[in-house]
N, C-alpha and C positions, 0 to 999 in steps of 0.2 A: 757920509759913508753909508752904505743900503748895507743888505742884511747879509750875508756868505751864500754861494750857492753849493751845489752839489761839485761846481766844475772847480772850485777852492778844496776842493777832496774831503768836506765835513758833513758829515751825515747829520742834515737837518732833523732827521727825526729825535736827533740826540744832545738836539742844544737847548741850553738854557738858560734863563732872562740875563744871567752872569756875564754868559758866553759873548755877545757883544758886545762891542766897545762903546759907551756914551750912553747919555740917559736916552733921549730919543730911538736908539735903537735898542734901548731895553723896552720903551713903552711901545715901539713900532711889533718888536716881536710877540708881546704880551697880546696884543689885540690879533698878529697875524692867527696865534694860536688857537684862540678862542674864535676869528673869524674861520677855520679849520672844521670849526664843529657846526656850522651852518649848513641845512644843504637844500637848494635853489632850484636847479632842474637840472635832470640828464635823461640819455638813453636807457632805456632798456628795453628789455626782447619779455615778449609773454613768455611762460611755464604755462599755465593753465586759464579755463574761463570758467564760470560758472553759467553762463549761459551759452546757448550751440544754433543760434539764430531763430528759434520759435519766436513766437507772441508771449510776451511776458516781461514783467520789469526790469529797468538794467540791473545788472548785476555787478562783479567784480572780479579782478582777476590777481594774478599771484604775477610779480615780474622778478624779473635776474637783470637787476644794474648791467651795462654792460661795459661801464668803464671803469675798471679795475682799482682798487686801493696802494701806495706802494710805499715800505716803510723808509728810514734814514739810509738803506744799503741798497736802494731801488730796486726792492724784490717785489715781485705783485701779488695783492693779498687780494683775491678775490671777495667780493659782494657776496653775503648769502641771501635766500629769494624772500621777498618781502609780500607777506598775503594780505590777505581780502584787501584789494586797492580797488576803488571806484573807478570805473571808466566812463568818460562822455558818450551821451548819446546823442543824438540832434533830435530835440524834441522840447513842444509846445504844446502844455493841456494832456491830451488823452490824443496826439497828432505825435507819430515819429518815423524818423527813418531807423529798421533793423537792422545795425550792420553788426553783430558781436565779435570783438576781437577775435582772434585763432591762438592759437599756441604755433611758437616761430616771429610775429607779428613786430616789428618792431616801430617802437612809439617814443615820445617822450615821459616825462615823470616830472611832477611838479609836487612840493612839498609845502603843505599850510605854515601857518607863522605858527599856528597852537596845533592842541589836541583837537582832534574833530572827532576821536572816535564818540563820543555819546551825539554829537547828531549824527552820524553815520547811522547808528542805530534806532532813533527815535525819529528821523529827519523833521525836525523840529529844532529852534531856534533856544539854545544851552549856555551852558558854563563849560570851557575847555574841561576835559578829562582829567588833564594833570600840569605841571607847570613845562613839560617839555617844550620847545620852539626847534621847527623848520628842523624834525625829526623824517629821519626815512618812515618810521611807524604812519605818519600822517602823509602819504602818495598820496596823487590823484592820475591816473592815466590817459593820455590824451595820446591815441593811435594814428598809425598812417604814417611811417618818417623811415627811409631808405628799405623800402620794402619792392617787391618785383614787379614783373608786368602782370596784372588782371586778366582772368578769363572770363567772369563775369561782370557785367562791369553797365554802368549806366555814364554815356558819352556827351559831355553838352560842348559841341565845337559850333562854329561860326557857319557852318555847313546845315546845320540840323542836331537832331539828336539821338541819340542809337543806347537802343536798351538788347546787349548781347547776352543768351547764357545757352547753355547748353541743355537747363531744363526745361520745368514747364512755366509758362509765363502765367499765371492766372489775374483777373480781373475781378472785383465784388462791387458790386454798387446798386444802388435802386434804380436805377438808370445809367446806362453808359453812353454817351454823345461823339459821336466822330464828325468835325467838319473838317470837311477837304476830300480830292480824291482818296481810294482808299486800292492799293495794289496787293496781291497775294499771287505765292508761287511756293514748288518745293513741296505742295501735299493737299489734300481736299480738307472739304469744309465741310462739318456736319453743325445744321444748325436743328437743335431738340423742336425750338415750334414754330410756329406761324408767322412766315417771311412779307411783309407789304414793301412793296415797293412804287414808289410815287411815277418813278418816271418809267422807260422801255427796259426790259431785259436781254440779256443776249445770250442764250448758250451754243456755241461752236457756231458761230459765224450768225446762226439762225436767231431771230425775233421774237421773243414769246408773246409779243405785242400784237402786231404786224402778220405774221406769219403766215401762211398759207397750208392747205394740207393736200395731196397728191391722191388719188385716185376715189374719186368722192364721186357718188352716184348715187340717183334717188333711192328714193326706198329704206329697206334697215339695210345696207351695209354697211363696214366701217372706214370710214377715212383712215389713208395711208399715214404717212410719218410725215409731218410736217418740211415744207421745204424752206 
């Protein structure tokens, strides 16, 4: 005999160890209850971040559970929002990609076995905080989970790869290396200094190489505009 459900018309949240028939399902129920207080992973939706995509260490964010609580009369008792939760970063060393969550974002939620908060704090290798286990107190967030279409967005398909935004793209480095052709359209180019270029050049059809110049005659006058 398994345990009574809702559709036997007994408001599980209001039974107890008594309430079922046989020892096994008094010991079945005992562990369901206490397995009741565990919690593993789910959804939630950001409330807030503490970081807004600058340069700077990860931070943490504040979420809202998004899958509801519901007592013995199947009424839903909502989640309240659970703060400072750590969120992943992808990062190696003093090497990461910046993505900081948003508020709206929704992600998963995973919950440590112990307290974490004192390495939270020292990030340093501790003693749990307190005897709690696989408490909401102990999140950790892990983003990107039924969330919409990207308008910014970096594309790696089997095609190539496409870096879209609507800003500005900027580059930093001691050096930047482009191999391959390199095509541009859609607006000029200003470059601050000193252009070399190894092979021919071309502007508007004409040869900066090559080229010839139109109505050239001895003496000082000046050659025409190149043809």
């Amino acid at each position: 005999m398994g345990l009574p459900s809702q559709n036997d018309g007994v408001n599980l949240g209001a039974l107890k160890p008594s309430t079922t028939w046989g020892e096994y399902n008094q010991i079945a129920f005992i562990i369901q209850q206490s397995l009741s207080k565990i919690q593993t992973a789910t959804l939630v939706q950001v409330v807030a971040c503490s970081n807004s995509g600058g340069v700077s260490a990860v931070g943490t964010v504040d979420i809202q559970p998004l899958v509801n609580q519901i007592d013995g009369g199947d009424n839903p008792i909502p989640h309240l929002t659970v703060y400072n939760v750590p969120y992943l970063r992808i990062q190696g060393g003093l090497n990461a990609v910046i993505i900081d969550p948003q508020p709206g974002d929704i992600g998963i939620a995973i919950f440590a076995s112990r307290d974490i908060t004192k390495v939270k704090s020292t990030k340093a290798q501790g003693n749990p905080g307190s005897y709690r286990q696989f408490d909401f107190a102990d999140a950790l967030y892990l983003g990107g989970l039924l969330n919409g279409v990207p308008q910014q967005y970096v594309e790696l398909a089997s095609s190539g790869i496409t870096l879209n935004t609507s800003g500005t793209i900027t580059l930093n480095g001691s050096s930047i290396v482009l191999n391959g052709p390199v095509s541009q359209s859609g607006g000029n180019v200003t470059i601050a200094q000193n252009l070399t270029v190894s092979g021919d050049a071309t502007a508007s059809g004409t040869s900066l190489h090559t080229h010839i110049h139109s109505g050239v005659q001895s003496g000082a006058s000046t050659s025409g505009k190149p043809v």
